[in-house]
N, C-alpha and C positions, 0 to 999 in steps of 0.2 A: 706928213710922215711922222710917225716915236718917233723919239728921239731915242739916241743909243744910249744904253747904261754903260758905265764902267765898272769893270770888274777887277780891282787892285787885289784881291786876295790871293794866295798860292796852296796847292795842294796840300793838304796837313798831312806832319808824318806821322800816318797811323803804327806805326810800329814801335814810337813813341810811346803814343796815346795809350794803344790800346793794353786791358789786363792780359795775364798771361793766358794762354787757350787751356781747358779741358782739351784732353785727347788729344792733345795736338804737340810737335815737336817745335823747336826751335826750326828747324828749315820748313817744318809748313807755314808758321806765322809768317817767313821772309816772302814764301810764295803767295800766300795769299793777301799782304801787303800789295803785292805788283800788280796781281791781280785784279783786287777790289779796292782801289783806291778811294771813292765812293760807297759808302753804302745805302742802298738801296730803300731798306725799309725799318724799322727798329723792331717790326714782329715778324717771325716767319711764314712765308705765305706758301701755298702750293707748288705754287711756281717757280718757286727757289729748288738748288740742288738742293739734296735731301738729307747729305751728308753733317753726320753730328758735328767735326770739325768745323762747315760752313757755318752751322746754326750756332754754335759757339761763339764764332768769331762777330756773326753780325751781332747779336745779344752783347757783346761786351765789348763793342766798338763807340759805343751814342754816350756822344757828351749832353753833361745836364745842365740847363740852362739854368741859372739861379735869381736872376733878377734881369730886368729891362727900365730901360729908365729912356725916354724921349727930352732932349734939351734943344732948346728955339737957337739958331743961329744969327749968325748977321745974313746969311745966304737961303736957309730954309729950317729943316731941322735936323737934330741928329739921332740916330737909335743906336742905343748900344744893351745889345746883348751879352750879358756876365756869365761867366763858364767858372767852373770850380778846378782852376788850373790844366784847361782840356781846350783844344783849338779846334774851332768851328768853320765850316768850311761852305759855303754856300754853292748848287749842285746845278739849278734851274731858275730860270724866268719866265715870267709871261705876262701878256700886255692884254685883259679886259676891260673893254670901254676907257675907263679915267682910271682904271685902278691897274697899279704893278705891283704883284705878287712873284715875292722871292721865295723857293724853297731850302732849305735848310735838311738835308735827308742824314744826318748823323746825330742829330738830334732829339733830344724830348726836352718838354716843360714841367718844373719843379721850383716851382715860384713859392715863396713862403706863404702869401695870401691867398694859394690852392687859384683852382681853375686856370685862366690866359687872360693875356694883359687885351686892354682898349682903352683910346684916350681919343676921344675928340676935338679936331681944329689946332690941332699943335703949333701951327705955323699958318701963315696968312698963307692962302692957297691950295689947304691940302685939308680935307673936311676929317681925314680919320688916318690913323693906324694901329692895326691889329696884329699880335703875335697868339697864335693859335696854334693846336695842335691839328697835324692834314695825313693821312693815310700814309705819306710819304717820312713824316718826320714832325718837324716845326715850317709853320709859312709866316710869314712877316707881308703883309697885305696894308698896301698905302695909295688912299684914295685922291686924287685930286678932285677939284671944282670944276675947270676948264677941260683940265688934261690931265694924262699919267703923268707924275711926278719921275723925275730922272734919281740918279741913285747913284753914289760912288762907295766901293766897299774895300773896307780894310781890316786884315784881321791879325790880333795879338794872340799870345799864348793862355789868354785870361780874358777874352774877349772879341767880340766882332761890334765894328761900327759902321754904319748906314747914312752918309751923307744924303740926305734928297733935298730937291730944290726942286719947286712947286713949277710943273708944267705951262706951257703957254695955250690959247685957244686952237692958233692956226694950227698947233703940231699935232692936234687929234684928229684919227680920219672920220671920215663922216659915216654914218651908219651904222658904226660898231656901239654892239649894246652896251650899255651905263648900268654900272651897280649905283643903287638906291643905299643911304645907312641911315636909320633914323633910331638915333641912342645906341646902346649898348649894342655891341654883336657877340651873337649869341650864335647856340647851334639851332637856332627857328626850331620848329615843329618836331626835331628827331634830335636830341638827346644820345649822345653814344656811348655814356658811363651813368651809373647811379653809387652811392655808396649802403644804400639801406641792405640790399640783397646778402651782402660780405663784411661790410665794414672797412673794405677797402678799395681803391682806383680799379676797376674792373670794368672793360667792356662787357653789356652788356650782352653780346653773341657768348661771352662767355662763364653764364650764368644759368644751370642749369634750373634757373625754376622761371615759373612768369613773374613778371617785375613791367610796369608799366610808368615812365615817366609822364607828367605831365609840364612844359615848360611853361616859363612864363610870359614869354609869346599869345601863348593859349589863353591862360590869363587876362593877357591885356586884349587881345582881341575879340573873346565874348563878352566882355563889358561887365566881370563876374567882379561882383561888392558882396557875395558871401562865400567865404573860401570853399564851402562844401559843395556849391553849385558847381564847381571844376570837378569834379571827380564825376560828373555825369558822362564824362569821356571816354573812361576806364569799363573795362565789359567784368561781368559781373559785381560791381559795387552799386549802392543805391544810398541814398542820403535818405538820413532820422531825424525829424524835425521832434523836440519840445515842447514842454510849456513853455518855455521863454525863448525861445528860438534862438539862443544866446551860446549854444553848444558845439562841441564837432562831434557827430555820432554816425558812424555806418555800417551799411550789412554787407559783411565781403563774401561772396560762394555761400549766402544763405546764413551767415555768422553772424549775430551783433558784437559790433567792435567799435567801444568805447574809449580804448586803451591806443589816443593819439601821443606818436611822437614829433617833439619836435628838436632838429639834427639831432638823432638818436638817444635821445631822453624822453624818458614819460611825462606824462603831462595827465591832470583829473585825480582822482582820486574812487572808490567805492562808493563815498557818501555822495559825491557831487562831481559833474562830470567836469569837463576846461573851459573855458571859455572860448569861441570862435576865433582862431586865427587871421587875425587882420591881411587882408591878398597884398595889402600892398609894401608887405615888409617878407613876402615870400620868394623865393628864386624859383622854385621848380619843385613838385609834390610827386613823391618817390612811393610806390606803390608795390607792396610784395605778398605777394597772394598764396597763399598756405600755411602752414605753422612757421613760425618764425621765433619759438622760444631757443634756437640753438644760441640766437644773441640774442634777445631781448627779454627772454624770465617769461612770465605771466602773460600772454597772451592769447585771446581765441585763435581756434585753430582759421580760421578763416584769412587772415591774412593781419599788415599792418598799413597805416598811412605814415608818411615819414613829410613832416613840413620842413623843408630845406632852407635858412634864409636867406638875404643878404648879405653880402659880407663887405669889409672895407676895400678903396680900390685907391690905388697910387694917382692914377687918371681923374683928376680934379674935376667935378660936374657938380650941375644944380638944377634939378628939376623942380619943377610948380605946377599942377594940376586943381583941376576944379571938376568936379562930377555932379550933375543934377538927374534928377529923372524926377516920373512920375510920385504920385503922391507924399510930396513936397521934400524928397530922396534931394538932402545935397553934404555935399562931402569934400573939403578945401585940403589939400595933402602936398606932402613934399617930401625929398628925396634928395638928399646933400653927401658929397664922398669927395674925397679928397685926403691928401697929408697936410699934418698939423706941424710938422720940424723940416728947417732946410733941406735935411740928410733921408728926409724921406720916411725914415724909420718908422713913424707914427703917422698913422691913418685911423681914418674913421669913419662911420658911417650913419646917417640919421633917416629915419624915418618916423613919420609924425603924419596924422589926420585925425578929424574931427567930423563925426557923422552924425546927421539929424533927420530925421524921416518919418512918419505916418506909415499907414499900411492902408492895403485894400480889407482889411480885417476892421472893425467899425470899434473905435473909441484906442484903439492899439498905436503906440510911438514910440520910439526908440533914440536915443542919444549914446554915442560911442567916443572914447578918446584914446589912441594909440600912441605909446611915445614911445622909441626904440633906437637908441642910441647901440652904435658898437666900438670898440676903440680895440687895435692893436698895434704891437709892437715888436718888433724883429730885433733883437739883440744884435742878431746877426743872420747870415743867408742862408743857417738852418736850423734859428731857433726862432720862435712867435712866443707871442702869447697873448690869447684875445681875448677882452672883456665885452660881453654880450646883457643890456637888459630890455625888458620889455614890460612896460605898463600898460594894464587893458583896464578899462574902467568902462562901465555898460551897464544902462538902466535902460530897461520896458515894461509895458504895461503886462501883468501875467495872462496868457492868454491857452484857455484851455482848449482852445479847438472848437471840436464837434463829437457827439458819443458814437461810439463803433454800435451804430442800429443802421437798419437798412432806410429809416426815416433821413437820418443826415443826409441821404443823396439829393433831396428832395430838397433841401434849406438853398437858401442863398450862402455865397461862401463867405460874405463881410458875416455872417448871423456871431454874435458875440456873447459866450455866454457866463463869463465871468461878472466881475462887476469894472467901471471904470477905473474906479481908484486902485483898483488891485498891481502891486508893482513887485517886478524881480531884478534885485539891484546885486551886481556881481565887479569884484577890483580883484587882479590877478598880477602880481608883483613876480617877474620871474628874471634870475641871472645865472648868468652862464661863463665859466670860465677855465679856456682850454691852453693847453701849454704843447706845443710842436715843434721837438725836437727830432732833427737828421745826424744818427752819428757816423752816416757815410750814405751813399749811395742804394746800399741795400737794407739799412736797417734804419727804422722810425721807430720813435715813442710820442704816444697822443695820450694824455692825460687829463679828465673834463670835471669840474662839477658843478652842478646844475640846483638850482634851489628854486620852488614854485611855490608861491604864498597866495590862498584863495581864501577870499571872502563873499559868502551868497548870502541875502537875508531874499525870503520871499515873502509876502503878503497878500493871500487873496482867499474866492471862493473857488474850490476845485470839484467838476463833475465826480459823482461819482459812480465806481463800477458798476456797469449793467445794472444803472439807476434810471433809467429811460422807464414811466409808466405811457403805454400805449392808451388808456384809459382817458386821460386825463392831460398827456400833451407835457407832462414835467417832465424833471431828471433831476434827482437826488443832488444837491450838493454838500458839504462839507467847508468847514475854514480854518484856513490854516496859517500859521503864522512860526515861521522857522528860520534859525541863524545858523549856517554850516561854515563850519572853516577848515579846510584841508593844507597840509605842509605837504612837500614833496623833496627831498635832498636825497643825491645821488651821488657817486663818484663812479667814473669811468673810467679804465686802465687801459692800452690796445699799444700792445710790443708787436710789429709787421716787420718781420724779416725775409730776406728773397735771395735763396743760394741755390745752386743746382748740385746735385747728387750724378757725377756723371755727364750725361745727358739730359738728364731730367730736370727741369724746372719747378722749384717751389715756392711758394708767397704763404709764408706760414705768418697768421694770426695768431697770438697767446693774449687773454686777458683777464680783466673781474672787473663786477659791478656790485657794489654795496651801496643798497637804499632803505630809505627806510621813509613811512608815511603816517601820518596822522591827522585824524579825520575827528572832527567833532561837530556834534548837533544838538540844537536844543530846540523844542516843541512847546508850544499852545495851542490848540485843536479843537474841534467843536467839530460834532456830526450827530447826528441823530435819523439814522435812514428808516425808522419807524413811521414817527412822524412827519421828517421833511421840510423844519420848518424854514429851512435856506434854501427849497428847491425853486429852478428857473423854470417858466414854460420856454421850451426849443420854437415855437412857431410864434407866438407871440409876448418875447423877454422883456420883465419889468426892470428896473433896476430901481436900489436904492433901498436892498437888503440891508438892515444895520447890523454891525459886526454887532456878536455875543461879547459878553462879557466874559471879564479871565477869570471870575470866580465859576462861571458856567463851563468852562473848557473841562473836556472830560477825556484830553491826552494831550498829556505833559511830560516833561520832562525832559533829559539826556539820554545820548549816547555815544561815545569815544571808543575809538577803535586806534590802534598802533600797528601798522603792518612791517616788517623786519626782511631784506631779502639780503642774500650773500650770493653769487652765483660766478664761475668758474668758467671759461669757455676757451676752447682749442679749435683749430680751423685751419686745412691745408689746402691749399688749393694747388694742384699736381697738373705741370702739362708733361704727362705720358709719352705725347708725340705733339708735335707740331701743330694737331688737326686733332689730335683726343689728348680734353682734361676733365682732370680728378679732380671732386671738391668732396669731402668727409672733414665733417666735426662734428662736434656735442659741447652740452653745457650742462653743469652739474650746480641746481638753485638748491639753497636751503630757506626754506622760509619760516617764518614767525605772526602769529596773528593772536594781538590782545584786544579783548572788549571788557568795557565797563559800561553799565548800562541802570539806570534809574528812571521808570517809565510808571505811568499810571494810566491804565485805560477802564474807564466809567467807575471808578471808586477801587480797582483791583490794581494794586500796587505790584509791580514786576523788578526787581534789584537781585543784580548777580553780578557776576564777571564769567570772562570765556576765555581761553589759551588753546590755538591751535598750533599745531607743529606740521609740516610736511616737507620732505624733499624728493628730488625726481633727475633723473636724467634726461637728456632732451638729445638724438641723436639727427645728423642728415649728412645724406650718403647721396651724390649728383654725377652724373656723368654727362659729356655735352662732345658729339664729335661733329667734325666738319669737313662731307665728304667735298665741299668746293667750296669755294673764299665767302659765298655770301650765304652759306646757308648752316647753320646749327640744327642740330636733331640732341635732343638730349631730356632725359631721366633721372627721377627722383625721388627720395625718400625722404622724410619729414615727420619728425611727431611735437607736441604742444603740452603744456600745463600750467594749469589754474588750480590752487589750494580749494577745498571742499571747507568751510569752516563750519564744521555741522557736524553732530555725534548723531549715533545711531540710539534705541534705549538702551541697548544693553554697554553703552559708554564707548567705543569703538569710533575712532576719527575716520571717516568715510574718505577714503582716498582720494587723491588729486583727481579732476576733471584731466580726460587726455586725449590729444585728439592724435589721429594720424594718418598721415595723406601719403600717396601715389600719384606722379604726374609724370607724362609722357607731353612735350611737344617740338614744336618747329619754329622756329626763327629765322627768317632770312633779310638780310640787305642788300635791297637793290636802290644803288645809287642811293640818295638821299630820302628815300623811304625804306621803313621799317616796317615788317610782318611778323605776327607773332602768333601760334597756334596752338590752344594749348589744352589736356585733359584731362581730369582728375577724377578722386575719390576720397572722401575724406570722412571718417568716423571718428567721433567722438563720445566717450562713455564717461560714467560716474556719474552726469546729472540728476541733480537732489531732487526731493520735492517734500514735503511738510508730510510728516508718519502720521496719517489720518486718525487713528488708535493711542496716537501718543504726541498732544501734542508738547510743545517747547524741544522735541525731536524732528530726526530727515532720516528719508529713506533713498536708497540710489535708486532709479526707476530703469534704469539701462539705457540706451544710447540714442542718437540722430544721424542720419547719414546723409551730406552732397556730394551728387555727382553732376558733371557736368562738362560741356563746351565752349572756351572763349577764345578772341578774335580780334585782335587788337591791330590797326596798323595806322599809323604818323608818319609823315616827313613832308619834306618838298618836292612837289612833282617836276616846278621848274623854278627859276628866280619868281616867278608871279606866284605859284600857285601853290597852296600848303594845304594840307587836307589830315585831320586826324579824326579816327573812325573808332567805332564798338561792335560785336554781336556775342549775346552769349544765350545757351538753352542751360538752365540748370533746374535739380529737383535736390531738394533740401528737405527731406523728411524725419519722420519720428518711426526709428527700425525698430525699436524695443520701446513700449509706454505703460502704461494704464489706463482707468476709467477715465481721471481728468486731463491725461497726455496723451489719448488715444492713437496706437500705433497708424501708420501710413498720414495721419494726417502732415501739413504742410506747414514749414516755419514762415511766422508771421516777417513782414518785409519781406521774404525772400520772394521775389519774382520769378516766373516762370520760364520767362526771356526778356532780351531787352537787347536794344541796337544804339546807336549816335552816328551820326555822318555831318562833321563840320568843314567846311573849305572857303580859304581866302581866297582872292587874286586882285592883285596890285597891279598896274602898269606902269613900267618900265621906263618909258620913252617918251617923247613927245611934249605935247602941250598940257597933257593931262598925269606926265607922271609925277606917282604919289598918290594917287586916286585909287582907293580901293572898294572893294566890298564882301563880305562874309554870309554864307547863310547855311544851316545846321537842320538837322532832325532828331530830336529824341525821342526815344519809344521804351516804354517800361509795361509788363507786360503785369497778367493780373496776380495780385500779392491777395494771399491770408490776413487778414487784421489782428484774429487773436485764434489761442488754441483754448478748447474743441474749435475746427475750424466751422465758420456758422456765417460768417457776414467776408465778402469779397471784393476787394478794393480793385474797380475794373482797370483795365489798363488802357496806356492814352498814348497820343503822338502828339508833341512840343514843338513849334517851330519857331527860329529863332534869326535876325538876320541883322547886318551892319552896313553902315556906309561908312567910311576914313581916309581923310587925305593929310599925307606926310610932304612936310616943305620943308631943306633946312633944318633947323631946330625945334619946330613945332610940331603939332599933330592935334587936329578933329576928329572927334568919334560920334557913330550916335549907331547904337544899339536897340536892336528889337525884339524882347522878349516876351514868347509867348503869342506869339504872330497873329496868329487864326482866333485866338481869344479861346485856348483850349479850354473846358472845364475837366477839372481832373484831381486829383485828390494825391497830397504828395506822399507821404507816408503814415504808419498808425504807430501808438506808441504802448505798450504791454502793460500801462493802468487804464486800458480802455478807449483810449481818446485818436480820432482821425483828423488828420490835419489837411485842409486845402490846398492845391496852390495857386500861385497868383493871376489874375487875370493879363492881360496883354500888358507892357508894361514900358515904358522909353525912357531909356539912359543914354544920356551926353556927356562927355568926356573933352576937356580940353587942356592941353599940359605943352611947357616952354623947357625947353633944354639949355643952360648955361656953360 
């Protein structure tokens, strides 16, 4: 038999509690006090009366929870839930397998450390508890070992407390299913908020554009050691590999996009891209597919990536991982969170790892060191302020691939054609620091700034362009020898207020961002494509080319660039009705761009300086209705800009690059999976190209247009089984060109189509639970290399699978990628060079939870 819980708490007087009503009298609030003593949901759903007075009153009934704190007793433990002068009132029970779950339906969560609490092993007997947000409210979910945990509840005017004392074996019945918890609980596979899309706490049903999260679930379960291999999930994006492989770079709806965020800050620079985001200091990768400058400035119209991290957790743990694989991949990592003061106040969080590996690429290896401390601090229950840093430090050998000819198909894919010693050594020093203040229930201020310090030196021999003699079996190379160092400093402003007009509901956004970057490079070069005298043969490579001397280098020199942004942005997000919202904003960039430049190529000395000026408006205009609970249809408008830094001859600043999108789609949730359908069109004009008649000039060549179909769906199908899929058809072409941009041809990466189908299933029960297994398909369809389109990078099917057993606080993993031993070629890069990908590949993962 459960045992019985006790229920010490009493009715809260809502008529206390709650604010006064819109539209509503002193004797409706009395009536609908008696009425609804409970409420039901904290959002309005269909199935509620209709009435504004009703809608009022549930909307500003929900008290907010402000802190949670778990303390060990002499009898089990205790939870107490902290309210900001507002009485919490517990609504429901129920008894799964070991676990009892309390609802809480007047409730939300508004924790200072953002997301919901988790803390494992509190008390002898009880392996977890979780306070979460649940369709209904807040649930407060506490797992035993043997059995459900029993629970006595009592509640203040300032709080609710949760006595529980850890169940016995006989009292559980037999055959009822066991939830499994191994580490943090999370939302598994489906994700119900992102902040990239808005800027702010938004269901994503209620977001009129496509936005695809990736969790870190996902993550962990394809056995992904480079963060760009996860986005293979997302339907139309495609990962950009490198010369140094050392980069985040992707093509969204046929766009190259450089310009990665991480928690909504830029990251890279023009001269030199970011550094790879280390996976294991990431939470969940936020994906927003179309122009996205209403917040963020400068980005291609194609979409953005948004790497979300870590953050500090009140709930004390220590994780230890170990990762090996194939060619001699090993990787020792850890994971520490906790508070640092009795009072709780100060938390923090560590992440750290250390990577060493080889490749399937012949004379190629890589060394990586991550260190990423976070620390914050709560004044109080509605002010933070978090300090964030992250050191990347990453050296490999330079590795140029293979040349965009139809010969490379032919090569083996270790073929190496750099030289051994060639190295690209990159340190990327980045801190982060946000201030998070509530000065009531409906108005926040988030205040961030961000500061990025890169350093790349590269050293090697690099192919060069459509340097391939068919004759003779070479390929032209070149040497180069370069020091880039990019700054990045940002400040972020974001004033989110939430009052209604009426009836009407608004979550009004006001902000500004002020950045500003600078980029420097300096050269020693050597090339002579006449001669050749550093060219490799592609079929049979010598090595032990001797570098040129620097009295022979015949391009040298600097060039520094300062780029300048101010930019402005307003954002309203309007529920109309219940079931239709409004989302309209813009953003107004002014930007600045100076170069200084002292170059010398083959004796001919190049010294000047450049000052570019532009500004632009950035509008989008979204609607999203919901003719039933689980299903959004909703439309949208969207435009983009990127500064043109290039004069015409006759001295005229060629206007901003701009892009601008149309999308129409479908969204629905059923149960714990998520569908997403979505269409677009997207045009972007201004692009430059070099005035053939004049050079040290640009001319606009007119525009490129994507359209296309994507198909996205995640979640859990049951407690075993999770499944997150892709399919997209898109055509990405050149609407307006020339002779060397020739119209209707195809953007290089942009694939034609492409699919993914990944699914776990764990079991449950038994002897064997904890036992899992995973297995995937990816399909990337045939991509362009370069324009004039001429050579075509076929497209391939990747299969990928796992096996993983969870005990307790452990966990084994062993990952297979690349299953069938595909051959297939991952992406090309726009100075000519196509890159392999890897042969069949095995990664082991083993990690301890404290």
């Amino acid at each position: 038999m459960n045992s019985p819980v006790s229920w010490a708490s009493t009715k809260p007087d809502l008529k206390a509690t709650a604010a006064p009503l819109l539209d509503a009298t002193t004797a409706d609030s009395t009536i609908l006090a008696s009425l609804f003593p409970y409420v039901i949901t904290a959002a309005p759903l269909l199935s509620h009366p209709d009435q504004p007075v009703y809608r009022a009153y549930i909307a500003q009934s929900q008290v907010v929870i402000t802190r949670v704190r778990v303390e060990e007793t002499e009898t089990g433990a205790q939870i107490v839930l902290e309210t900001a002068n507002s009485e919490l009132a517990t609504s429901s029970r129920q008894i799964v397998g070991n676990a009892l779950i309390v609802d809480i339906q007047n409730a939300v969560l508004a924790l200072p450390e953002g997301g919901e609490f988790q803390q494992t092993n509190p008390t002898e007997g009880i392996t977890s508890v979780a306070v979460t947000t649940s369709d209904e409210g807040v649930r407060v979910e506490m797992i035993g070992i043997e059995a459900p945990p029993t629970a006595e509840v009592s509640a203040t005017a300032e709080s609710l407390t949760l006595d529980i004392v850890a169940g016995l074996a006989e009292e559980s019945d037999e055959g009822v299913l066991q939830l499994v918890v191994t580490g943090e609980r999370d939302e598994g596979y489906n994700p119900s908020g992102a902040s990239t899309a808005t800027r702010t706490d938004t269901p994503l049903r209620d977001i009129p554009q496509s936005i695809q999260v990736i969790p870190r679930q996902v993550i962990e379960d394809q056995g992904i050691t480079r963060i760009g291999d996860a986005l293979r999930n997302v339907s139309g994006v495609t990962r950009q590999r490198d010369r140094s492989n050392a980069s985040d770079r992707f093509t969204i709806r046929g766009f190259d996009q450089s310009s990665i965020l991480r928690n909504g800050f830029r990251t890279g620079s023009t001269l030199g891209g970011t550094l790879a985001t280390a996976p294991n200091t990431v939470e969940q990768i936020e994906v927003l597919k179309g122009p996205a400058s209403v917040l963020y400035g400068q980005v291609e119209p194609g979409g953005v990536v948004n790497f979300v991290t870590e953050q500090p957790s009140r709930a004390p743990f220590y994780d230890l991982a170990f990762t090996a694989g194939s060619f001699g991949y090993l990787e020792p990592s850890l994971d520490f969170s906790g508070p640092l003061t009795a009072d709780e106040r100060l938390t923090y969080r560590l992440n750290a790892s250390y990577q060493n590996s080889d490749s399937f690429r012949d004379f190629v290896e890589s060394d990586r060191i991550v260190v990423a401390p976070t620390l914050r601090y709560e004044f109080s229950d509605v002010t933070s302020l978090t300090l964030e840093y992250v050191h990347l430090d990453s050296s490999q050998t330079y590795d140029e691939g293979l040349p965009i000819d139809p010969i490379s198909f032919d090569l083996p894919r270790d073929r190496f054609l750099s030289e051994p010693d060639d190295s690209y050594e990159s340190t990327t020093n980045s801190f982060y620091l946000t201030l998070d203040h509530r000065f009531n229930e409906n108005i926040r201020l988030r205040s961030g700034f961000g500061a990025e310090l890169s350093e790349i030196d590269e050293t090697g021999f690099r192919l060069l362009f459509n340097g391939f003699n068919p004759e003779t079996g070479e390929n032209g190379r070149q040497y180069v020898e370069r020091e880039f160092s990019a700054d990045n400093l940002a400040w972020q402003t974001d004033l989110i207020s939430e009052f209604n007009t009426g009836s009407v509901e608004h979550q009004l956004l006001a902000g500004f961002e002020l950045a500003r970057t600078d980029g420097a490079e300096s050269r020693a070069d050597f090339f002579d494509p006449e001669n050749e005298p550093l060219a490799i043969n592609v079929f049979d490579p010598q090595y032990g080319t001797p570098i040129p001397s620097l009295e022979s280098r015949n391009s040298v020199g600097s060039f520094d660039e300062t780029g300048r942004t101010l930019g402005f942005y307003l954002q309203n997000q309007v529920a109309l009705l219940p079931n239709l919202k409004l989302l309209v904003g813009g953003r107004y960039d002014f930007a600045r761009t100076e170069s200084e430049f002292d170059l010398t190529f083959s004796g001919q000395p190049f010294v000047g300086s450049d000052e570019f000026e532009s500004e632009a408006f950035s509008p989008r205009v979204g609607l999203v209705y919901q003719p039933i609970g689980p299903i959004s249809i909703y439309a949208s408008y969207s435009r983009s800009f990127i500064p043109n830094s290039a004069t015409t001859f006759d001295g005229d600043v060629i206007e901003p690059e701009r892009g601008t999108q149309y999308e129409v789609g479908v969204r629905g949730e059923f149960g714990d999976v998520s569908v997403n359908l979505a269409a677009y069109d997207i045009t972007k004009t201004n692009i430059i190209r070099t005035d053939p008649e004049n050079l040290g000039f640009s001319i606009p060549i007119g525009e490129v247009t994507s359209r296309g179909i994507e198909l996205d769906v995640a979640g859990e199908i049951s407690d075993s089984w999770n499944i997150i899929g892709s399919l997209f058809f898109n055509d990405a072409f050149i609407s307006e060109g020339d002779d060397n941009n020739p119209e209707d041809d195809t953007l290089i990466n942009a694939p034609d189509s492409g699919a993914s189908l990944w699914m776990t299933y764990e079991i449950q029960t038994g002897d064997l639970q904890g036992l899992g297994v995973g297995a995937g398909l990816f399909y990337v369809g045939d991509r362009e290399a370069q324009i004039p389109n001429n050579v075509v990078l076929p497209s391939y099917v990747r299969g990928d699978a796992s096996i993983f057993y969870n005990r307790d606080n452990w966990q084994a993993q062993l990952n297979f990628q690349n299953l069938f031993n595909t051959d297939y070629f991952e992406s090309t890069q726009n100075t000519g060079l196509i890159f392999p990908g890897g042969p069949f590949t095995l990664v082991g993962r083993v990690s301890i939870r404290f």
